[in-house]
C-alpha positions in Angstrom: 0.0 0.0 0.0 1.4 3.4 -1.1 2.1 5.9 1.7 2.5 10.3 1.4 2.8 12.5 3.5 0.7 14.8 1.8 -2.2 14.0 -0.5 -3.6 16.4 -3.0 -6.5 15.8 -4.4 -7.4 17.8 -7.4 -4.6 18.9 -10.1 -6.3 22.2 -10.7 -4.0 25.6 -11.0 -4.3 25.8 -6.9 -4.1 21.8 -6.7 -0.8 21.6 -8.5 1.1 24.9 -6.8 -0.4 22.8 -3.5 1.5 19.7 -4.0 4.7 21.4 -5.9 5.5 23.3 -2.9 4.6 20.6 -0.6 7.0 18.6 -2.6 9.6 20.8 -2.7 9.8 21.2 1.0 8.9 18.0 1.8 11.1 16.0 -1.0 10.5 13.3 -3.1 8.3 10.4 -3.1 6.2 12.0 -0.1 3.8 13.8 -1.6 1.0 12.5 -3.8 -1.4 14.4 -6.2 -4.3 12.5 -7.7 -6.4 14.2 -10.7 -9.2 12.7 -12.2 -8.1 13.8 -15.9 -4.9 13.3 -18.0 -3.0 16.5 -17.0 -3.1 19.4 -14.3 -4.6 22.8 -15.0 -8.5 22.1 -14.4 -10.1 24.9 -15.8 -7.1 26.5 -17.6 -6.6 23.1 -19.4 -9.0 20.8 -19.4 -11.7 23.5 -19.7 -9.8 25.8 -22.0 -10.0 28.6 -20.3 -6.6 30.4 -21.6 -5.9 33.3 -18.8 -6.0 31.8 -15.7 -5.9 34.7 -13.8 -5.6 38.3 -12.9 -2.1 38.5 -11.2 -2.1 42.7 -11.7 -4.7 45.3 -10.3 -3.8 48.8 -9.4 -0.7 49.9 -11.0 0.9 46.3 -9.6 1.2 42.9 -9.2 -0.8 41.9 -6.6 -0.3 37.7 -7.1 2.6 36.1 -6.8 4.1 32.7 -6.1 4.3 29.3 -8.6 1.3 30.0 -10.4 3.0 33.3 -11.6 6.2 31.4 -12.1 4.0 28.8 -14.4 2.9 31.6 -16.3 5.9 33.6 -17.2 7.5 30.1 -18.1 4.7 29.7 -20.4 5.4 32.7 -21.9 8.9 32.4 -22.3 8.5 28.8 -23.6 6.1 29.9 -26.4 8.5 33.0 -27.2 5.9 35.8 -25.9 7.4 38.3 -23.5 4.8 39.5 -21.0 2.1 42.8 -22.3 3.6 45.5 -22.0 -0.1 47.0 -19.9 1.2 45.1 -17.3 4.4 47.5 -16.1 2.0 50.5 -16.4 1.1 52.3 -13.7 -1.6 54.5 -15.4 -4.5 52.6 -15.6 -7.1 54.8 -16.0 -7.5 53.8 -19.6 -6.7 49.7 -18.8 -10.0 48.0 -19.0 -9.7 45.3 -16.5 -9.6 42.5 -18.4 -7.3 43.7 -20.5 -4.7 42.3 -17.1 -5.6 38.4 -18.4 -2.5 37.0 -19.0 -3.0 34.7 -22.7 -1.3 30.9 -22.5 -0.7 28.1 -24.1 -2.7 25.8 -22.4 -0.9 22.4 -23.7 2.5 24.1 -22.8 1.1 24.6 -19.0 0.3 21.3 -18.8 3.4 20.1 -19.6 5.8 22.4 -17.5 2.9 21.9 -14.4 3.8 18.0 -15.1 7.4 18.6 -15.2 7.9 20.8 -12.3 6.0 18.5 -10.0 8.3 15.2 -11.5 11.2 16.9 -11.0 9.8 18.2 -7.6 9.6 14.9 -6.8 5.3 14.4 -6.7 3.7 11.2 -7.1 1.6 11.9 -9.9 -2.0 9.9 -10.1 -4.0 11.0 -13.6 -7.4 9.3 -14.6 -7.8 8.7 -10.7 -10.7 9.7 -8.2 -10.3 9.2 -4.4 -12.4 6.3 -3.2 -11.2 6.2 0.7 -8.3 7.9 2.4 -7.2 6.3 5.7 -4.3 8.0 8.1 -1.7 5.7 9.8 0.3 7.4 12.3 1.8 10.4 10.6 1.1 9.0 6.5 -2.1 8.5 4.2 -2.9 5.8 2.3 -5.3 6.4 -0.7 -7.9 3.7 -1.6 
């Protein structure tokens, strides 16, 4: 029976920066994330949504952290520098969804799956939780 540490269920944008940092600190092997489709993302792959987020509001970034890691990655991996809106501090004239960052979806799937590999996460696709029992300090997923 496999045993984590830490068990994330749902690979969704909050989902995967859950179990990369857990994996990160915690190391390899002891963190598992289960996802009931073939990739990470939820919405932003799997549902196609291609702007995950707002990270900017007010003049400034106000969102930080892996998921804006993941994104400028994206960018840089599809050759598209950040807009140029976004390191403006008059936005008077910025409508606000004009601060939606465009993706590749298919590329943040793949650098999601290879940060958390090399991180060191237990990946579990096409999997749904039927029972999770604790033992001492571990879980075991059913």
């Amino acid at each position: 029976m496999e045993q984590y540490d830490i068990l994330v269920v749902g690979g969704g944008s909050a989902g995967l920066c859950a179990a990369l940092q857990a994996s990160r600190i915690l190391g390899a092997g002891r963190v598992s994330l289960v996802e009931k489709n073939g990739m990470c993302g939820g919405t932003t792959t799997a549902g196609g949504v291609n702007f995950p987020g707002i990270f900017h509001a007010w003049g400034r970034q106000v969102i930080g952290g892996i998921g804006w890691e993941l994104i400028e990655q994206v960018r840089r991996e599809c050759g598209k520098p950040l807009p140029e809106h976004l390191l403006t501090k008059d936005t008077s004239m910025v409508s606000h969804t004009m601060f939606q960052i465009r993706i590749d979806t298919m590329v943040y799937a793949w650098l999601a799956d290879e940060w958390l590999v090399k991180a060191g996460t237990v990946l579990k696709y096409h999997t749904m939780v039927g029972s999770v029992q604790k033992q001492d300090s571990s879980y075991s997923l059913h």
